[in-house]
Biotite code that builds the C-alpha atoms (Angstrom):
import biotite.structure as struc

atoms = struc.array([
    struc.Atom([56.474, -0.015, 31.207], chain_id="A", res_id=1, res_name="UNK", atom_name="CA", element="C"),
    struc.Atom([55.015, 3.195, 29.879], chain_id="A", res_id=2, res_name="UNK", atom_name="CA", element="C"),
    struc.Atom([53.991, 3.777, 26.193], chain_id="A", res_id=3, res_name="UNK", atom_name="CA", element="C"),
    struc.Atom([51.687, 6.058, 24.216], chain_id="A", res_id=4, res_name="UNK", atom_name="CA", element="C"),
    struc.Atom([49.917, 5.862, 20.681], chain_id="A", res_id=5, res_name="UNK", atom_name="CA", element="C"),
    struc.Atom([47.992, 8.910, 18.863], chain_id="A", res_id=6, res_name="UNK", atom_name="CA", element="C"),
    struc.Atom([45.660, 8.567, 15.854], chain_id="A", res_id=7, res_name="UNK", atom_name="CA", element="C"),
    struc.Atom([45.757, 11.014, 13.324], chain_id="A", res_id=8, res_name="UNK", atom_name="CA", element="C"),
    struc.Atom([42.607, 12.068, 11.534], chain_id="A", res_id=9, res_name="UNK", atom_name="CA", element="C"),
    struc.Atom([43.247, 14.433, 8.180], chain_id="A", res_id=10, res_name="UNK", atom_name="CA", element="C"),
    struc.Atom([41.540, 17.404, 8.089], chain_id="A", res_id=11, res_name="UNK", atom_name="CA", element="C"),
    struc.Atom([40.354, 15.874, 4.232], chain_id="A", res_id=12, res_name="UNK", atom_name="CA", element="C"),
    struc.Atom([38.646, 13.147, 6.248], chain_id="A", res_id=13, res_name="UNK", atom_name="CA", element="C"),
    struc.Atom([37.089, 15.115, 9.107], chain_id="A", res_id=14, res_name="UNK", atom_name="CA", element="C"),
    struc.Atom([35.112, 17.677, 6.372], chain_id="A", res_id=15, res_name="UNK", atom_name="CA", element="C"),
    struc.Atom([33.991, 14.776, 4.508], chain_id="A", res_id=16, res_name="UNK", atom_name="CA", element="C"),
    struc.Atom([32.438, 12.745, 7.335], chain_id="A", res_id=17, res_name="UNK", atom_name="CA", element="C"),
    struc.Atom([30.810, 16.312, 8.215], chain_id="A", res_id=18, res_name="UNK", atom_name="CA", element="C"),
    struc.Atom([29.146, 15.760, 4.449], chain_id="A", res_id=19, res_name="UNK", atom_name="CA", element="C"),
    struc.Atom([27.735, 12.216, 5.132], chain_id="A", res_id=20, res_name="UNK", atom_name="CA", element="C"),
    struc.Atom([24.361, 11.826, 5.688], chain_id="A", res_id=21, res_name="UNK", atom_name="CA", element="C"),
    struc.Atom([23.918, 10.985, 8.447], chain_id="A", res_id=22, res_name="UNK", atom_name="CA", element="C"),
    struc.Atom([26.840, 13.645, 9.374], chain_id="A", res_id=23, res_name="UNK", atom_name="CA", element="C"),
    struc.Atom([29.628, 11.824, 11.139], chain_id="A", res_id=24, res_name="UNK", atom_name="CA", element="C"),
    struc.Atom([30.861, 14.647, 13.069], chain_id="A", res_id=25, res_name="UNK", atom_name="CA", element="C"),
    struc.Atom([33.698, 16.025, 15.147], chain_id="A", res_id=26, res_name="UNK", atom_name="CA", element="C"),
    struc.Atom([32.740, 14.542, 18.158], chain_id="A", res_id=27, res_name="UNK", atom_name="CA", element="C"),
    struc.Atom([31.541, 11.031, 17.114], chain_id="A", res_id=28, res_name="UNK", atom_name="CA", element="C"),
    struc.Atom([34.970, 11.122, 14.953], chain_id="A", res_id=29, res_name="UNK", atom_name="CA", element="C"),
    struc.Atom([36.984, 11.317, 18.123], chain_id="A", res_id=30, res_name="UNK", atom_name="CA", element="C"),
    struc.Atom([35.242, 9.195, 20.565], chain_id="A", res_id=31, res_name="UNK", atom_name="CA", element="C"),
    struc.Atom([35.725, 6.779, 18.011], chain_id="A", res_id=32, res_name="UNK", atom_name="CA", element="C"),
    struc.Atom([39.245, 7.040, 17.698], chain_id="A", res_id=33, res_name="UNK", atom_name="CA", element="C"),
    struc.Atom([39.507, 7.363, 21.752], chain_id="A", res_id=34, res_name="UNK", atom_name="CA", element="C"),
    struc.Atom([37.699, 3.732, 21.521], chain_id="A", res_id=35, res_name="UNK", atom_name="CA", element="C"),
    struc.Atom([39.982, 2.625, 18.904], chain_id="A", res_id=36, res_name="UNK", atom_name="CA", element="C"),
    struc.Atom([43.220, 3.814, 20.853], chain_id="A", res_id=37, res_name="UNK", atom_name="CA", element="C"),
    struc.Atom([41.982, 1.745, 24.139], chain_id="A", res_id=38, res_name="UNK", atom_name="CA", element="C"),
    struc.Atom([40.819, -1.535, 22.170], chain_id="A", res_id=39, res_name="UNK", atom_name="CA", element="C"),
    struc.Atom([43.794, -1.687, 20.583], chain_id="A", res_id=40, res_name="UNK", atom_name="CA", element="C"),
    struc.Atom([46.474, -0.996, 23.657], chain_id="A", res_id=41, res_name="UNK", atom_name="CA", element="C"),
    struc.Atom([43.689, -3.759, 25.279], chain_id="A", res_id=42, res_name="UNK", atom_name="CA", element="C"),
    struc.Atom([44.138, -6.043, 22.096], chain_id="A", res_id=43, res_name="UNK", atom_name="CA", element="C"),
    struc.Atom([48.302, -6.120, 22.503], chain_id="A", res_id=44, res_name="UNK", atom_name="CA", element="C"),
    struc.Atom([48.043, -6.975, 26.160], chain_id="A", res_id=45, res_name="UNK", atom_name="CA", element="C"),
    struc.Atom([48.025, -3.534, 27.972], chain_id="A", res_id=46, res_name="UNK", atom_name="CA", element="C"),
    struc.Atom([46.438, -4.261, 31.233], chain_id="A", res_id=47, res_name="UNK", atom_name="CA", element="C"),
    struc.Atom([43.519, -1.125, 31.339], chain_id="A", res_id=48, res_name="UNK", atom_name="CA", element="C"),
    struc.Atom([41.818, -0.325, 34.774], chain_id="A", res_id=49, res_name="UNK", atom_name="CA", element="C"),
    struc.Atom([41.218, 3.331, 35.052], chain_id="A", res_id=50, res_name="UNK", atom_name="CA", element="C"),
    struc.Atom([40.615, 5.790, 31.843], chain_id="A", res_id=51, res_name="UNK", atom_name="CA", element="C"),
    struc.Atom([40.518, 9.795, 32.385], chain_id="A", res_id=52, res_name="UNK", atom_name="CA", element="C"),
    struc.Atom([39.703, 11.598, 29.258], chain_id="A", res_id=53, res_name="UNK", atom_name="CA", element="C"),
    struc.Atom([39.006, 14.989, 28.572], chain_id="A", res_id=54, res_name="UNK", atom_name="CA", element="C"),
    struc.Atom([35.561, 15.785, 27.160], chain_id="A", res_id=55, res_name="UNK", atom_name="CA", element="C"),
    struc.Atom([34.451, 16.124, 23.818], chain_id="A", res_id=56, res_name="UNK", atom_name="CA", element="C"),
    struc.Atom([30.514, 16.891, 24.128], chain_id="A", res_id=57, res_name="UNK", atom_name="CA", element="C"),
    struc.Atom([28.639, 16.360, 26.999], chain_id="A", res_id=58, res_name="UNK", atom_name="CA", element="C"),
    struc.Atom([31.027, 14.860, 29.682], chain_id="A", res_id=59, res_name="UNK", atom_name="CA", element="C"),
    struc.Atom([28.329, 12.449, 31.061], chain_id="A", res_id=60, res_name="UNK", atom_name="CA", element="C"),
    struc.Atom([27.123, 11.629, 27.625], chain_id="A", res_id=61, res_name="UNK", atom_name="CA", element="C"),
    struc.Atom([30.867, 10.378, 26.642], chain_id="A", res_id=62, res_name="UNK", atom_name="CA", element="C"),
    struc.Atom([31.308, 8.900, 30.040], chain_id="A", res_id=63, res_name="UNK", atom_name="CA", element="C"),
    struc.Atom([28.587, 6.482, 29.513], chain_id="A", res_id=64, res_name="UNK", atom_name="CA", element="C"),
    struc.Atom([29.273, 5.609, 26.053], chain_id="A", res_id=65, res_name="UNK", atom_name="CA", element="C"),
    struc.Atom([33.214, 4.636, 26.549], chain_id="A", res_id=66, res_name="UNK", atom_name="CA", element="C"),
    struc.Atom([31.519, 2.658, 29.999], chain_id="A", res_id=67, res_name="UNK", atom_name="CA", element="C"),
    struc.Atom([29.165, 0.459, 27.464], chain_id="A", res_id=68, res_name="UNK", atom_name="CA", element="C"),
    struc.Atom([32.079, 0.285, 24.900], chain_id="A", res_id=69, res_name="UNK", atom_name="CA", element="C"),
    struc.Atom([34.885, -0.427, 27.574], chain_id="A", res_id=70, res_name="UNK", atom_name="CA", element="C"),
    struc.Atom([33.744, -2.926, 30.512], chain_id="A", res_id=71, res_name="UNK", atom_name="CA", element="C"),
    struc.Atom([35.636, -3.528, 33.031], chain_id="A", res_id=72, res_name="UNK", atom_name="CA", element="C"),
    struc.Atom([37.443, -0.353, 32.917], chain_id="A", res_id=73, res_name="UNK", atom_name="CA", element="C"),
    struc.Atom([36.844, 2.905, 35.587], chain_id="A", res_id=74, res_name="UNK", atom_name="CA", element="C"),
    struc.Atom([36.203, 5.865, 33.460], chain_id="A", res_id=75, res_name="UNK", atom_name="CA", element="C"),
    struc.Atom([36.479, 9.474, 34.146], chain_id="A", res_id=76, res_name="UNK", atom_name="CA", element="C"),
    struc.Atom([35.472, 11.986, 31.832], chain_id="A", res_id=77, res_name="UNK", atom_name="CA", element="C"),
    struc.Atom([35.729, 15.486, 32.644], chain_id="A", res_id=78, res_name="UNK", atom_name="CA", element="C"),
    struc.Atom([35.633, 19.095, 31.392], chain_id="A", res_id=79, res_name="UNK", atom_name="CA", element="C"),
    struc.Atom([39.132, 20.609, 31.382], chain_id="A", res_id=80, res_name="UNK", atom_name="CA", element="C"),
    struc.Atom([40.800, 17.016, 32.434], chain_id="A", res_id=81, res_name="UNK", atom_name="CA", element="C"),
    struc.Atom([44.403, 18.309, 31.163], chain_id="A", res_id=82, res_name="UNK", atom_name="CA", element="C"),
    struc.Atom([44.323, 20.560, 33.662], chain_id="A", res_id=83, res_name="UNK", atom_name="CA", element="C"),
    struc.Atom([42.904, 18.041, 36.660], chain_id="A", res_id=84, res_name="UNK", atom_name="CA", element="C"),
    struc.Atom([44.589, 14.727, 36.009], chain_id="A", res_id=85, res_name="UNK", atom_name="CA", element="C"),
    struc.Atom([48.477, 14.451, 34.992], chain_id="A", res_id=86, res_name="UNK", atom_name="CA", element="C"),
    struc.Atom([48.270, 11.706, 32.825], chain_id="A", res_id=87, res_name="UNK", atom_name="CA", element="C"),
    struc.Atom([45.564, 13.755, 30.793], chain_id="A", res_id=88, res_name="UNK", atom_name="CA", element="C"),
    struc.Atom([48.101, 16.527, 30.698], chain_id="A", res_id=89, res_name="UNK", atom_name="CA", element="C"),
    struc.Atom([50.536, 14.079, 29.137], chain_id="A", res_id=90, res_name="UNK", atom_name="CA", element="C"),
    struc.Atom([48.178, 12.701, 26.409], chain_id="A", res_id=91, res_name="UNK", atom_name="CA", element="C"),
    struc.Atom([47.284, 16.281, 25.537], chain_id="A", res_id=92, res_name="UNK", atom_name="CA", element="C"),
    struc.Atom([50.894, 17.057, 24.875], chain_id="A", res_id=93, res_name="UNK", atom_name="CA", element="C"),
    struc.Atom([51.700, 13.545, 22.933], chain_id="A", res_id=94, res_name="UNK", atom_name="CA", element="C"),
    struc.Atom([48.465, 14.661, 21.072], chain_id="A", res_id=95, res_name="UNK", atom_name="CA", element="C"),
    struc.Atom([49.933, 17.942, 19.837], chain_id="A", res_id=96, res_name="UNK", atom_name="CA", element="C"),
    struc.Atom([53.320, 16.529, 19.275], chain_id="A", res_id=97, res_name="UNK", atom_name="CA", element="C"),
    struc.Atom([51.759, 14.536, 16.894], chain_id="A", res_id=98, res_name="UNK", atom_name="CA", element="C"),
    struc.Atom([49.777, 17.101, 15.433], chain_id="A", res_id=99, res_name="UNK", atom_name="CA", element="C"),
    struc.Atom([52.980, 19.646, 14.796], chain_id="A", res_id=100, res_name="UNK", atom_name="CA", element="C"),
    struc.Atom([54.963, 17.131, 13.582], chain_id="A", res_id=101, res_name="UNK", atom_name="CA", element="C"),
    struc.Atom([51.929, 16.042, 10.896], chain_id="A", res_id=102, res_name="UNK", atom_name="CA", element="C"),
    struc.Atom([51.806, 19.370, 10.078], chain_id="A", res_id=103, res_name="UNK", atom_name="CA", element="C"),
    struc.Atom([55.328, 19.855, 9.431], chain_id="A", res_id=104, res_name="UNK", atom_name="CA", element="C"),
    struc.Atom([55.393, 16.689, 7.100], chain_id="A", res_id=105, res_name="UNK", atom_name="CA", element="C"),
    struc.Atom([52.399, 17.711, 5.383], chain_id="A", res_id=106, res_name="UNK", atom_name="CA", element="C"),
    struc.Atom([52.830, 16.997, 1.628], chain_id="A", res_id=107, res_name="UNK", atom_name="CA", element="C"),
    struc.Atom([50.155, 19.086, -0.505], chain_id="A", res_id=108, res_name="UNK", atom_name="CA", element="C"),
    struc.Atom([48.384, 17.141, -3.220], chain_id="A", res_id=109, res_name="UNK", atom_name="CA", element="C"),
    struc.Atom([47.219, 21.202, -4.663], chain_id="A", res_id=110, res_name="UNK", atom_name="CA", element="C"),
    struc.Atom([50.634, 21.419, -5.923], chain_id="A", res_id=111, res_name="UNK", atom_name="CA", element="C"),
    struc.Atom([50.405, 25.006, -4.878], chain_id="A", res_id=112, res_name="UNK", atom_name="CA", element="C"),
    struc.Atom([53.142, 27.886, -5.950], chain_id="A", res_id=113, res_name="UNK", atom_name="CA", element="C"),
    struc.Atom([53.283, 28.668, -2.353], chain_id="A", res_id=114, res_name="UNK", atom_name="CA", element="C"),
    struc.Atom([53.443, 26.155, 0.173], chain_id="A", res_id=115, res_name="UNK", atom_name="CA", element="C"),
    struc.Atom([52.826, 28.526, 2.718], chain_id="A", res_id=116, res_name="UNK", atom_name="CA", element="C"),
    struc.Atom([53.540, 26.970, 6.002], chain_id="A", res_id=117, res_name="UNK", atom_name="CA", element="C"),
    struc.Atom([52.775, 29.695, 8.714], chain_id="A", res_id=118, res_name="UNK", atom_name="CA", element="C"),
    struc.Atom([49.330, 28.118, 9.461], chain_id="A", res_id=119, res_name="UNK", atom_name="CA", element="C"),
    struc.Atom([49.770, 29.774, 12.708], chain_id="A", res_id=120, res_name="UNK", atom_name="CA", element="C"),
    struc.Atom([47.488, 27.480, 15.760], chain_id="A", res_id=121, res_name="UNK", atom_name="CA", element="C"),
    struc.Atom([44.325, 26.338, 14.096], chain_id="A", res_id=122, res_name="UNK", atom_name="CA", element="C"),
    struc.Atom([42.336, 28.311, 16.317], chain_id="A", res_id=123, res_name="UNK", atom_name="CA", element="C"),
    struc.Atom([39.503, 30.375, 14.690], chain_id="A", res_id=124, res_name="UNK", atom_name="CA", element="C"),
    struc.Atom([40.413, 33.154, 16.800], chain_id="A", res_id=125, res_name="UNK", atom_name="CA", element="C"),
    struc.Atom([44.427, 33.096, 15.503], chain_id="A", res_id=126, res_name="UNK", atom_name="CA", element="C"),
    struc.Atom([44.939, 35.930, 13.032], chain_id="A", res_id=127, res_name="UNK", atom_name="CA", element="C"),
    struc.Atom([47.787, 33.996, 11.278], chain_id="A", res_id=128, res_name="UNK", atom_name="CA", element="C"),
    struc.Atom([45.510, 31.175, 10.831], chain_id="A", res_id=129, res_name="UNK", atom_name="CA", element="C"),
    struc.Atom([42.539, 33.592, 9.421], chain_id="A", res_id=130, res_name="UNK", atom_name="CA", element="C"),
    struc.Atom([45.650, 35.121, 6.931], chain_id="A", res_id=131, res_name="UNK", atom_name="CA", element="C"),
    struc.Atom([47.002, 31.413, 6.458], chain_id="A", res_id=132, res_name="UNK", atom_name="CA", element="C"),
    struc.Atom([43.404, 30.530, 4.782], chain_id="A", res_id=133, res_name="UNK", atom_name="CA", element="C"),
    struc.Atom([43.422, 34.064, 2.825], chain_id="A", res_id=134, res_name="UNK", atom_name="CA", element="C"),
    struc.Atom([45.977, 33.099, 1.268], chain_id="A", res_id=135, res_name="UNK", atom_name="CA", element="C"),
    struc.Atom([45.828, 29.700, 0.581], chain_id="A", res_id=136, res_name="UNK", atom_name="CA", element="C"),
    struc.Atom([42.494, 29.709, -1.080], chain_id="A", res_id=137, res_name="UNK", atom_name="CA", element="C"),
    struc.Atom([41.779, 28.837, -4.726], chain_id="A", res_id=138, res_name="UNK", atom_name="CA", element="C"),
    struc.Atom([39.374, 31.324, -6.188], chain_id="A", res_id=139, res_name="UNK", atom_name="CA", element="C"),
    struc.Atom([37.945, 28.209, -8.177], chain_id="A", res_id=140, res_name="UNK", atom_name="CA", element="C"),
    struc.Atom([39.194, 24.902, -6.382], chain_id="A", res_id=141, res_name="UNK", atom_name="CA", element="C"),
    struc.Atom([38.804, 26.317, -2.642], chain_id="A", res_id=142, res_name="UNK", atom_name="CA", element="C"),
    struc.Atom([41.281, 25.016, 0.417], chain_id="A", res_id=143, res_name="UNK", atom_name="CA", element="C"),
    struc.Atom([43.570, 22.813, 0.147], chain_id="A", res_id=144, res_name="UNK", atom_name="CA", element="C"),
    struc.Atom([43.115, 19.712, 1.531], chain_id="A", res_id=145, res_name="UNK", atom_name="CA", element="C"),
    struc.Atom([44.456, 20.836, 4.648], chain_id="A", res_id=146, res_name="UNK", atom_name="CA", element="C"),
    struc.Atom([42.466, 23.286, 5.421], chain_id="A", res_id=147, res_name="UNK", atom_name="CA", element="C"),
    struc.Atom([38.722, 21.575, 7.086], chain_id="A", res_id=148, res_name="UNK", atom_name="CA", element="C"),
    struc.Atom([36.402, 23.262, 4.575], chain_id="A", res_id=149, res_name="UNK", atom_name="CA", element="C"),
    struc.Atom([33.742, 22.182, 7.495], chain_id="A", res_id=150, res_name="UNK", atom_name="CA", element="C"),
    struc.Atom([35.345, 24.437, 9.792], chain_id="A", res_id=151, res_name="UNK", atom_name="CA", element="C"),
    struc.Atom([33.653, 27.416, 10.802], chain_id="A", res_id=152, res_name="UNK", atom_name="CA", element="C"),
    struc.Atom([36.754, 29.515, 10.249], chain_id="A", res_id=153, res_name="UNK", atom_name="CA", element="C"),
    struc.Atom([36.355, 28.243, 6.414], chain_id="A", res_id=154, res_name="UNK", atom_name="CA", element="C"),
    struc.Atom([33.052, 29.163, 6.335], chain_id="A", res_id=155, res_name="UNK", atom_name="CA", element="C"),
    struc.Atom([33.232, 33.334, 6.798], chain_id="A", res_id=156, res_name="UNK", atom_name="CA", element="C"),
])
């Protein structure tokens, strides 16, 4: 038997955990959900013995945090994992499946004239992204709610 589950966490919700005090940030966002995804494959009877995951933060940080929060189960966490362990690989691609296909279903609450959709990748560094947000942007209201107003990229 082989299965897969992703969590998806909106943009909307990612910027306003940034804003809580204490901030609830990136990171402790998605070791949460990487918790979450184990407990509950554990919870419907998935038999868990080994766990590779690609870092988020300090590698040996994470390690030991999904150890306390996961007995019983071997964990390796490790810088670049997609790239050293196949199964990584494979949740990186279910991962941006997901993603895309979110993306593409995206329904704006803004109401905008233009529902632009050439977000381009995300990526700070991705001119269509940079020209995405330039347009998209409400001289009074700001980014939609797609947009991570916590993201650096928003910020400049």
């Amino acid at each position: 038997f082989i299965g897969w589950n992703t969590k998806v966490i909106s943009p909307n919700t990612i910027s306003n955990s940034m804003l809580k005090r204490p901030k609830y940030n990136l990171n402790a966002l998605s070791h949460d959900a990487s918790i979450e995804l184990v407990q509950t494959a554990l919870q419907t009877g998935v038999n868990i013995t080994e766990l590779y995951v690609d870092t988020v933060g300090p590698a040996e940080k994470y390690q030991k945090l999904l150890e306390r929060r996961l007995p019983g189960i071997q964990v390796t966490v490790a810088p670049k994992a997609d790239s050293l362990f196949p199964i990584v690989s494979a949740a990186s691609i279910c991962a941006k499946v997901t993603r895309d296909e979110a993306l593409q279903r995206w329904q704006f609450a803004e109401k905008l004239s233009n529902e632009d959709r050439q977000f381009g990748s995300g990526y700070p560094s991705d001119p269509q992204t940079k020209a995405w947000l330039s347009r998209s942007t409400d001289r009074i209201f700001g980014f939609p709610q797609l947009a991570r107003f916590s993201w650096s990229t928003c910020e400049q």
